[in-house]
C-alpha angles and dihedrals in degrees: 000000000000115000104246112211092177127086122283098189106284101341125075144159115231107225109235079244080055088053114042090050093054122100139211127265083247087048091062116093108269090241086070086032090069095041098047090042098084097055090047098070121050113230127242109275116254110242125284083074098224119229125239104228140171103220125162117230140178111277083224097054096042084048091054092043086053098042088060087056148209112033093024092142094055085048089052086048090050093045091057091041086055090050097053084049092058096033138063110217101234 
């Protein structure tokens, strides 16, 4: 098997040349270093704090969610709250 450098969709193997030629994120001129800075660091989350859970849902329901893009798990997270609004738990 041939060692890829180059890209396979998402998932790649970095050669050890690759590797070896690559540099830290100290060791980039301070001018990409600003501009890379702010993606680097997540923000505070804004309150409501949200809640990391595990939940089981349809193929079908999670596919429609991710073909609307960016942001689908926080319009899965409106759409129950919207149902809770309309509904009463037993």
């Amino acid at each position: 098997m041939k060692n890829k450098s180059k890209i396979n969709d998402e998932n790649f193997e970095w050669s050890a040349e690759e590797l070896s030629k690559s540099k830290t994120f100290k060791d980039l001129p301070e001018s990409l270093q600003a501009k890379l800075a702010p993606r680097k660091l997540r923000g505070a989350q804004v309150l409501p704090t949200k809640v990391s859970t595990t939940i089981r849902l349809s193929s079908d329901v999670v596919e429609a969610f991710k073909a609307s893009g960016s942001g689908w798990q926080t319009k899965i997270d409106l759409a129950l709250k919207e149902w809770l609004r309309e509904h009463t738990l037993a």
